[in-house]
C-alpha positions as CSV (number, residue, x, y, z in Angstrom):
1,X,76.0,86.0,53.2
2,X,75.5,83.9,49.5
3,X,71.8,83.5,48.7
4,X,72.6,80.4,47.2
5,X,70.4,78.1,50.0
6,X,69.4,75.6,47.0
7,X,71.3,72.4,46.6
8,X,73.9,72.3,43.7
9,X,73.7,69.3,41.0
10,X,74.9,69.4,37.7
11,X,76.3,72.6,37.5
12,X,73.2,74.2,38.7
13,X,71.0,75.5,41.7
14,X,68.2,73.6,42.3
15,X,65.6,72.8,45.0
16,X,65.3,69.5,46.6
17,X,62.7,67.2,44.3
18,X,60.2,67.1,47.5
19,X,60.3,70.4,48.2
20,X,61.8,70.1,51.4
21,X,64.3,72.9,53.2
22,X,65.7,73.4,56.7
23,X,66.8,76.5,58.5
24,X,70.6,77.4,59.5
25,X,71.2,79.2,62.5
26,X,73.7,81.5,63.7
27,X,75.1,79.7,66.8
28,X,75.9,83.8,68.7
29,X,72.4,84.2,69.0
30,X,70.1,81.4,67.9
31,X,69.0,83.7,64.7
32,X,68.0,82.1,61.3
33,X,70.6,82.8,58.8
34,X,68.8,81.2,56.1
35,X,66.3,78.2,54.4
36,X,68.4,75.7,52.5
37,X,67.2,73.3,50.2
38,X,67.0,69.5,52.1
39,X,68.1,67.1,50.1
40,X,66.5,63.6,49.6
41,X,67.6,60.3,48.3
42,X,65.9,61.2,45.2
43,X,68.8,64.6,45.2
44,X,71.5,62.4,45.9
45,X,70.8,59.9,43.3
46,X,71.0,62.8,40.8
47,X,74.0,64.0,42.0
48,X,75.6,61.1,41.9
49,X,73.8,60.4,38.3
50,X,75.5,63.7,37.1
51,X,79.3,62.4,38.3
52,X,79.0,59.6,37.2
53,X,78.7,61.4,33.8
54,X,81.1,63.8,34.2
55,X,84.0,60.9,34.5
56,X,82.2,58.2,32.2
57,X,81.2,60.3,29.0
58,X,81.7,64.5,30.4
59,X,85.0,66.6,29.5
60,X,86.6,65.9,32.8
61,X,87.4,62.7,32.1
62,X,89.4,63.3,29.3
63,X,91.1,66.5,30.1
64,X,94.6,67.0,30.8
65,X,95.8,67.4,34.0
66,X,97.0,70.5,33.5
67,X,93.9,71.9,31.9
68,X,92.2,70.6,34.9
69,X,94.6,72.2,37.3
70,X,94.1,75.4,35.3
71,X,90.2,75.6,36.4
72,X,90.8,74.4,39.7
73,X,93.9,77.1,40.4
74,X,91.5,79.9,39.5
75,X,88.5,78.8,42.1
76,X,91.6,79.0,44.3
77,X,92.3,82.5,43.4
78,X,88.3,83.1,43.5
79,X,88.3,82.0,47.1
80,X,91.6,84.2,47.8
81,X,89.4,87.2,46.2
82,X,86.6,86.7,48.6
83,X,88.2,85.7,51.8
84,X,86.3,88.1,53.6
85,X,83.1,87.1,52.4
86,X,84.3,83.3,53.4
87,X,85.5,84.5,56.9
88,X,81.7,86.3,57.4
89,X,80.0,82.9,56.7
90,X,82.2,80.7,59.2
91,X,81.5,83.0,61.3
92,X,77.8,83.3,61.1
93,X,77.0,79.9,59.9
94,X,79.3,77.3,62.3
95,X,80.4,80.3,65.2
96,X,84.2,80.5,64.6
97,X,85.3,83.7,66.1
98,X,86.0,86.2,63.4
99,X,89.1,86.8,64.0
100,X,89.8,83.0,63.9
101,X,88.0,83.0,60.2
102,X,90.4,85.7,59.3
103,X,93.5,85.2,60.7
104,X,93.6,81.3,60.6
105,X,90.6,79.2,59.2
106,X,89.7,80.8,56.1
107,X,93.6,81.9,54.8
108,X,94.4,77.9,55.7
109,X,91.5,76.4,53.3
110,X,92.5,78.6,50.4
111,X,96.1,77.7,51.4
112,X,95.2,73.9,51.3
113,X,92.9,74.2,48.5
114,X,96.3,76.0,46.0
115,X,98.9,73.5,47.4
116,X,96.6,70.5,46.5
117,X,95.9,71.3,43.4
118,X,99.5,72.2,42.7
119,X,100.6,68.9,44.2
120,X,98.3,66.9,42.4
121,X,99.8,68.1,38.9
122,X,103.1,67.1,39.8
123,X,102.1,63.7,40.5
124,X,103.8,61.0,38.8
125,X,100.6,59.3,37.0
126,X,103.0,56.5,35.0
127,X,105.6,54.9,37.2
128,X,108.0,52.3,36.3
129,X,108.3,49.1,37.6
130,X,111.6,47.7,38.8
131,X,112.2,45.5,36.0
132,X,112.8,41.8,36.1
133,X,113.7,38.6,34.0
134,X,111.3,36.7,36.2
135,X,109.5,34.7,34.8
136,X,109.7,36.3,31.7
137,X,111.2,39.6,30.3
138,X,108.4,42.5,30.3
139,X,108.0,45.8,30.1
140,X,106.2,47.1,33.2
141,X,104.5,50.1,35.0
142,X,102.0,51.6,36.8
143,X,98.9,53.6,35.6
144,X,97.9,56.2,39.3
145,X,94.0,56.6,37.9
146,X,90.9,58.1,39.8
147,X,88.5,56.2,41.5
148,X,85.5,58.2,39.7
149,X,82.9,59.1,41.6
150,X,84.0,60.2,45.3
151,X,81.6,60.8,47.8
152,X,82.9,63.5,51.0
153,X,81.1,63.8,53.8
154,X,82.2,66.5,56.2
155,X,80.8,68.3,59.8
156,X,80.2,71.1,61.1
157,X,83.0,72.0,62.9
158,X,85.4,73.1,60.2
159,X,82.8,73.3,57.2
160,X,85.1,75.6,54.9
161,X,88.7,73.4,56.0
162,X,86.6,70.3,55.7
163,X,85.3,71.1,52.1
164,X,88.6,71.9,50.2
165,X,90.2,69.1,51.8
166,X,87.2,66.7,50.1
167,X,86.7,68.3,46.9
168,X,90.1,69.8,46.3
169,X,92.1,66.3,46.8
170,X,89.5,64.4,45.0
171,X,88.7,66.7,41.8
172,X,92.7,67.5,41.4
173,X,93.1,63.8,41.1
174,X,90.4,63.5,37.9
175,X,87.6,62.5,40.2
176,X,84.3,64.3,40.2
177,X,82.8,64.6,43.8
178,X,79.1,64.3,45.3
179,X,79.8,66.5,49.1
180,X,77.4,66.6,51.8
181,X,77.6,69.2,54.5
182,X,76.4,68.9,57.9
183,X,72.8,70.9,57.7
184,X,74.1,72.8,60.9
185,X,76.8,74.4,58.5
186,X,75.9,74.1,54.9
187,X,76.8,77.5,53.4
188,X,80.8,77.6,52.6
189,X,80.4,74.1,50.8
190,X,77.2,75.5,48.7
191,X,79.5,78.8,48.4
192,X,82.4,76.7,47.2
193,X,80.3,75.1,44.3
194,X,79.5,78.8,43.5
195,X,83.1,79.7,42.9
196,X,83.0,76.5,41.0
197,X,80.5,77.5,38.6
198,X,82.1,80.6,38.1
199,X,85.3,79.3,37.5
200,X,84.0,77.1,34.7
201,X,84.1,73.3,36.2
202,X,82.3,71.4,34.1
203,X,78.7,70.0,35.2
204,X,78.8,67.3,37.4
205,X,82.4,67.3,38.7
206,X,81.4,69.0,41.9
207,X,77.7,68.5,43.5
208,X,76.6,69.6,46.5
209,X,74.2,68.1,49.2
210,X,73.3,69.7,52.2
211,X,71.0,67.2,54.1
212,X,70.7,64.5,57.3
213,X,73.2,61.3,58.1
214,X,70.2,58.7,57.8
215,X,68.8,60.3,54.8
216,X,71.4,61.8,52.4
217,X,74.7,60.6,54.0
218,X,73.6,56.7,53.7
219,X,72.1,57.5,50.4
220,X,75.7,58.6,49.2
221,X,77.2,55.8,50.8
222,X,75.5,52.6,50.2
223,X,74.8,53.6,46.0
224,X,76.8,51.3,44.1
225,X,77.8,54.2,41.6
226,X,80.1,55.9,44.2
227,X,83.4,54.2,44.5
228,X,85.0,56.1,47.1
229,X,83.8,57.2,50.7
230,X,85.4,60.0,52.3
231,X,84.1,60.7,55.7
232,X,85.3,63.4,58.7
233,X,83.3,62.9,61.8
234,X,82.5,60.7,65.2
235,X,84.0,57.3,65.6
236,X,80.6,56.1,65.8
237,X,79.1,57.5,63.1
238,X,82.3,55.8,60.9
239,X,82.0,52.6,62.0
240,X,78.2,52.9,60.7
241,X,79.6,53.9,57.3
242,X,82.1,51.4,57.2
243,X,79.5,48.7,57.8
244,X,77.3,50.7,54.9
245,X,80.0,50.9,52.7
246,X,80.9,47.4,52.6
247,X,78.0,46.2,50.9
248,X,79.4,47.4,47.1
249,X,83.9,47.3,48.9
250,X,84.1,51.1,48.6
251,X,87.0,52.5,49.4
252,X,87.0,54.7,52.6
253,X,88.9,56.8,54.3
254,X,87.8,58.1,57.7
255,X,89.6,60.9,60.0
256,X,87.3,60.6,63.0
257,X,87.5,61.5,66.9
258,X,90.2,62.2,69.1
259,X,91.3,62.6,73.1
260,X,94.6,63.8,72.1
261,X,97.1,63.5,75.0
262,X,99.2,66.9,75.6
263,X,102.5,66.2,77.9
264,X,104.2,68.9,79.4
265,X,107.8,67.7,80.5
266,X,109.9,68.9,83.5
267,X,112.3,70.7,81.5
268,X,109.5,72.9,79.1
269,X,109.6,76.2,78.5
270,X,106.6,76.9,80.5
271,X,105.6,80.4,79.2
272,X,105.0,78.6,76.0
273,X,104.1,75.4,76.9
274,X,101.2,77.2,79.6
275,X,99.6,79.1,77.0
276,X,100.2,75.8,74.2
277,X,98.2,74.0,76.5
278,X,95.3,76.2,76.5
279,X,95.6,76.8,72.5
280,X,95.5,73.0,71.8
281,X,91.9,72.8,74.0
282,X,90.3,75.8,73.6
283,X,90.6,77.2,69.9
284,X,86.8,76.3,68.4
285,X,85.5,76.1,71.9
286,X,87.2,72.4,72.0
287,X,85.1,71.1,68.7
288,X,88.3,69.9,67.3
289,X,88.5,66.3,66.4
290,X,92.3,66.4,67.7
291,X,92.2,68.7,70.7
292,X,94.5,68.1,73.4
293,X,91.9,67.5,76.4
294,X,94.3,65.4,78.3
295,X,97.4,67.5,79.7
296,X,99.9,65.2,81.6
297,X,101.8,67.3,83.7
298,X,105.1,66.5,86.1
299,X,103.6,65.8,90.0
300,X,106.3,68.4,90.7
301,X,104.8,71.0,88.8
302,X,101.5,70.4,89.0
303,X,100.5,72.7,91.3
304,X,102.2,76.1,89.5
305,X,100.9,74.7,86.5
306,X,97.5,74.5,87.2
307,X,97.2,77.8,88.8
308,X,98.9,79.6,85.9
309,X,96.5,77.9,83.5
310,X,93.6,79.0,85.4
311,X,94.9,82.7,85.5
312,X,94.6,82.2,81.6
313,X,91.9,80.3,80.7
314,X,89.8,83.3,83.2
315,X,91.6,85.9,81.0
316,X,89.9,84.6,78.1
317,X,86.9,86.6,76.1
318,X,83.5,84.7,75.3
319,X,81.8,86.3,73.0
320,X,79.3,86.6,69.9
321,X,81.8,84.9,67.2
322,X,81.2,88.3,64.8
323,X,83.0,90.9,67.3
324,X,87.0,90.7,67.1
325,X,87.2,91.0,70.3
326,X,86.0,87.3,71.4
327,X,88.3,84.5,72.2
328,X,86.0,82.0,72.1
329,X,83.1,81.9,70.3
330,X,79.5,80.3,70.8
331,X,79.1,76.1,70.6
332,X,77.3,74.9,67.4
333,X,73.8,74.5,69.2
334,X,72.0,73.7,71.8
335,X,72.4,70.3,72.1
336,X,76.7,70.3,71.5
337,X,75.8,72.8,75.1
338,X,73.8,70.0,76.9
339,X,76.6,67.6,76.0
340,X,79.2,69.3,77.6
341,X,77.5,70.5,80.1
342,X,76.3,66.8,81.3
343,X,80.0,66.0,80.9
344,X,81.3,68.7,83.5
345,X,78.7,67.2,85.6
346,X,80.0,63.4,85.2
347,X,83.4,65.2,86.4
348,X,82.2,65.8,89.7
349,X,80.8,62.8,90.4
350,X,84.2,61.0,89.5
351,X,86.0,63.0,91.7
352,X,87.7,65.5,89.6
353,X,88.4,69.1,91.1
354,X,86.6,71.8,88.7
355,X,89.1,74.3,88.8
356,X,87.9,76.7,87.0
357,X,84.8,77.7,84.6
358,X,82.3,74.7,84.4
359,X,79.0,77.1,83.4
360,X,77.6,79.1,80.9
361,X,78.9,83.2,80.7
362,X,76.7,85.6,81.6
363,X,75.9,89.1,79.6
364,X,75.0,87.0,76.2
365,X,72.7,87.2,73.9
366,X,70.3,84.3,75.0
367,X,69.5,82.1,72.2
368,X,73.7,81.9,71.8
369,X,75.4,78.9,73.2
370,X,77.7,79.9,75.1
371,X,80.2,78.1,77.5
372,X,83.2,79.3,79.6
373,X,86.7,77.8,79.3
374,X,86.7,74.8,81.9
375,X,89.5,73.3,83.7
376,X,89.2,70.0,85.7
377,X,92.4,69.1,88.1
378,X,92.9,66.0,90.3
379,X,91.8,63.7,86.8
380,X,92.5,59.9,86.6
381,X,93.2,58.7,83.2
382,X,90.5,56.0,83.8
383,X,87.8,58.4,84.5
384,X,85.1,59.9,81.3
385,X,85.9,63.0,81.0
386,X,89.9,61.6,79.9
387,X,88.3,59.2,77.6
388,X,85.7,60.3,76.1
389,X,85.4,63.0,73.4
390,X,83.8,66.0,74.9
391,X,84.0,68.3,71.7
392,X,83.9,71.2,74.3
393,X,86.2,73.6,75.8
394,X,86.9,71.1,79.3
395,X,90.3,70.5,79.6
396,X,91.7,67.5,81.5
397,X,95.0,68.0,83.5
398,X,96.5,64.8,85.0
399,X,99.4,64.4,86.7
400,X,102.4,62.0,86.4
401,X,105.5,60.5,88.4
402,X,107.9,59.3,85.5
403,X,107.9,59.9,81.7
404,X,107.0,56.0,81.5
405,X,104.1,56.9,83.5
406,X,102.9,59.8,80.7
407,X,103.6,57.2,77.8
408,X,101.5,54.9,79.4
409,X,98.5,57.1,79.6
410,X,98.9,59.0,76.8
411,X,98.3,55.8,74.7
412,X,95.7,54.4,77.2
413,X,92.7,55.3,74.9
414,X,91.0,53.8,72.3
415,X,91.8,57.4,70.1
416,X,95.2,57.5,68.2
417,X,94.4,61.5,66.4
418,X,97.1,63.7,67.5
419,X,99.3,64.7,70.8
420,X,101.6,67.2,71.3
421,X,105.2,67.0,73.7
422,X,106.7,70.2,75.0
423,X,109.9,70.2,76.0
424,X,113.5,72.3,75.5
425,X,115.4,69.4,75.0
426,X,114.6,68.5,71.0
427,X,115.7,64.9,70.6
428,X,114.3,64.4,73.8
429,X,110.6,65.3,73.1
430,X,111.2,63.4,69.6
431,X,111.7,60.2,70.9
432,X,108.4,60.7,73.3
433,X,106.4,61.2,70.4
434,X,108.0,58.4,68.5
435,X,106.6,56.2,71.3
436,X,102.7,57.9,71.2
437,X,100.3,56.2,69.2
438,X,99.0,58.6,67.1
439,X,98.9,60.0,63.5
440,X,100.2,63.9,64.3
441,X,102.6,64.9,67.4
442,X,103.5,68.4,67.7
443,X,106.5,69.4,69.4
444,X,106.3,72.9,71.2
445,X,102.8,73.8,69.2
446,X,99.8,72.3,68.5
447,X,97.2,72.5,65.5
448,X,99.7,73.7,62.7
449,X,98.2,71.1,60.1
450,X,100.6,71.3,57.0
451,X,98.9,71.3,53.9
452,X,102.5,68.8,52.8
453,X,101.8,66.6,55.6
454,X,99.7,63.8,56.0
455,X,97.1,63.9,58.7
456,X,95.4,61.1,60.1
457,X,94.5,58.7,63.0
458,X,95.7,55.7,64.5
459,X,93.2,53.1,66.0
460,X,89.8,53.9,66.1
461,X,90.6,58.2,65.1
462,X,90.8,56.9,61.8
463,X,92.3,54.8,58.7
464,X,93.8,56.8,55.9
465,X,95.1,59.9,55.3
466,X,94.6,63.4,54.2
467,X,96.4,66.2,52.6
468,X,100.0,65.6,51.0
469,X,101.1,63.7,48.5
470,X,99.7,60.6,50.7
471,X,96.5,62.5,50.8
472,X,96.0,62.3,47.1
473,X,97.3,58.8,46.9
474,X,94.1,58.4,48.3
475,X,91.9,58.8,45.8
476,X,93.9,57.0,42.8
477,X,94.0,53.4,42.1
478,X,96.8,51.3,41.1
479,X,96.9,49.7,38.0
480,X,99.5,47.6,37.0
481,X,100.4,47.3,33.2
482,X,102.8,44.3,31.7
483,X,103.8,44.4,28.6
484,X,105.9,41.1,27.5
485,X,109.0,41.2,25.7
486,X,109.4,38.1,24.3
487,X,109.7,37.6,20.7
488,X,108.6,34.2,20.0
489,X,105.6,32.0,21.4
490,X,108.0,29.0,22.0
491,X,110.2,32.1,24.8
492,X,106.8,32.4,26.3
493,X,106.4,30.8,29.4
494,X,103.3,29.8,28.9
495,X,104.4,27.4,26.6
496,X,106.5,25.8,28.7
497,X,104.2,25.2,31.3
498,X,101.4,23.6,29.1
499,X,103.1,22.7,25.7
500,X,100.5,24.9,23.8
């Protein structure tokens, strides 16, 4: 575990100005992992204070983009060095299974992190402008520059993923960045300003917040200094920034929540597709933003399907999130339990059939949250536990008469994250997910996120994108530049217009 529990503003460690700290916890059993440093508006107006430097007057904003790639490609190779250390901290600190951290999570962020920061130096920064003799010859193009000071807000779900995909896209770009963790997961963002450090980024390009919503995160967002909100969370929580933000036009990009639909069609290879459907709910525990809770399965099969998902789902191992042996690990805390717990109980009063799990494992260590892999049957689309984000392992299987019908559903929500078609017949399952609206469709998988692809939501999951070229695009403004070609002031048209 890093002892660095202090926040991290302008190239330094540093405790909040009041004083202040809260404790993370270990989600496997309740245990406190360590104090952290809170930070206070007073914090975050310093951090911003110290980017707003570091692009205004600091070396960062003059440096070439490939000296800039050339620090940020060896934090990548710090993070590739330590990925064990990463893994234990994901672990400990937001209750991924270890063998998750290791095998998938971790390797993925550093992954992300080296391909964005590659990306971004091949970037076209000066582009030409089709030229025209309208209404005057010119010389044009356009200038891609950064926004300056970016602000990323991430949660606690995916603290390590989350952070490279804020600071990573944003400080490749020639932006300097002010992140706030979720305090239920601070330590892989405060680690990642430690490799930062080392790596020799100059002060103020990276800062480092852990601290509340209403305290830190509407600091960030409503100071006029930061240009550029980028926000991963609830719907409900980015509509409230959006309505912040707008005081000073920032520019924000939000990838919020999901109730991703799943279709299994008649013709699917269903010892993949089984399995797929388990994969897409249950890896996290279900605290994915684009999990595929809603499985729409042929009335035909319905019934083989369900019972071979429940002879799966029962198969799998809940467990503390440190032993390699555990499937699923522990929910984030105690009240992400009560959450999903009330929600299994607003499936029975709706009607749904609770096929299996619905309750909390024994054999455990106590102050753990722990809940078993839960599979409701006999869903209508139209009931809450198919529309509402659950951010639990509850998995929703509804059944359909016609591939029209599927459609239908599947885009009955007011979430547009991600959904998934399985199918043997290829062009087939394409031109389903052509007709889903959503930012990400999967075709015989789910939750490969390409680090070349762009990933974001449709209708309330979201507006902008991440990762990719389209990603970086994101933080850059346009600038257009016109230089005229006219040789004498009587050819400009100006001149014409007005006689001057």
């Amino acid at each position: 575990m890093p002892n660095h529990t202090q926040l991290f503003i302008d190239g330094e460690f540093v405790d909040a100005a009041d004083g202040r700290t809260f404790d993370t916890h270990d989600p496997s059993d309740g245990s406190t992992i360590a104090s952290v440093a809170r930070a206070g508006r007073e914090d975050v107006q310093r951090a911003v204070a110290a980017a707003r430097r570091a692009v205004d007057e600091g070396p960062w904003a003059t440096m070439s983009v490939r000296d800039r790639s050339k620090i940020l490609a060896r934090m990548g190779e710090l993070m590739q060095d330590r990925q064990g250390e990463l893994s234990d901290i994901e672990a400990r600190d937001a209750g991924h299974t270890l063998r998750m951290a290791n095998l998938f999570t971790v390797p993925l962020g550093v992954y992300h992190w080296q391909y964005l920061v590659e990306a971004a130096a091949k970037l076209e920064y000066t582009q030409p402008v089709p030229a025209t003799n309208f209404p005057a010859p010119a010389w044009t193009f356009v200038e891609k520059e950064p926004y300056g000071v970016c602000a990323g807000i991430i949660p606690w779900n995916f603290p390590f993923i989350m952070a490279v995909w804020k600071a990573a896209s944003a400080l490749a770009t020639g932006n300097a960045m002010v992140l706030k963790p979720s305090p239920y997961t601070p330590l892989s963002a405060l680690e990642l300003a430690a490799l930062g450090q080392e790596a020799g980024l100059p002060k103020g390009v990276l800062n480092v917040v852990p601290g509340t919503g209403p305290i830190a995160g509407e600091a960030l967002v409503t100071d006029p200094r930061v240009d550029k909100v980028s926000f991963t969370g609830s719907t409900g929580i980015g509509r409230r920034i959006m309505q912040l933000a707008s005081g000073t036009i920032k520019k924000v990009t939000l990838e919020l929540g999901g109730k991703s639909a799943n279709i299994i069609l008649d013709d699917a290879d269903l010892d993949i597709a089984v399995p797929g459907a388990l994969w897409a709910t249950y890896l996290h525990q279900g605290q994915i933003c684009h999990s595929g809770t809603r499985c729409f399965v042929p009335a035909a099969l319905y019934d083989e399907l369900t019972a071979r998902m429940v002879e799966l789902a029962e198969g799998l191992r809940v467990g503390v999130a440190t032993d390699f042996e555990s499937d699923m690990g522990p929910l984030i805390d105690r009240r992400q339990l009560d959450t999903v717990q009330r929600y299994v109980q607003i499936g029975h009063e709706e009607g749904a059939k609770l096929l299996t799990g619905g309750g909390v494992p024994d054999g455990l260590p106590e102050g753990g949250h722990y809940f078993e892999p839960t599979l409701f049957g006999e869903v209508d689309n139209s009931m809450k536990i198919a529309q509402e984000e659950i951010f639990g392992p509850v998995l929703s299987v509804i059944r359909y008469e016609s591939v029209e019908d599927a459609i239908r559903m599947a885009n009955d929500s007011i979430y547009g994250l991600a959904g998934a078609v399985w199918s043997r017949d290829i062009p087939r399952a394409i031109a389903l997910g052509k007709r889903l609206r959503t930012g990400t469709v999967w075709i015989n998988d789910y939750h490969l996120i390409s680090a070349a692809a762009p990933f974001g939501g449709y209708k309330q999951s979201g507006i902008g994108r991440e990762l990719g070229g389209w990603g970086l695009e994101e933080y850059l403004q346009t600038k257009y530049m016109h230089v005229d070609q006219t040789p004498s002031k009587e050819q400009k048209f100006w001149f014409q217009v007005l006689g001057l």
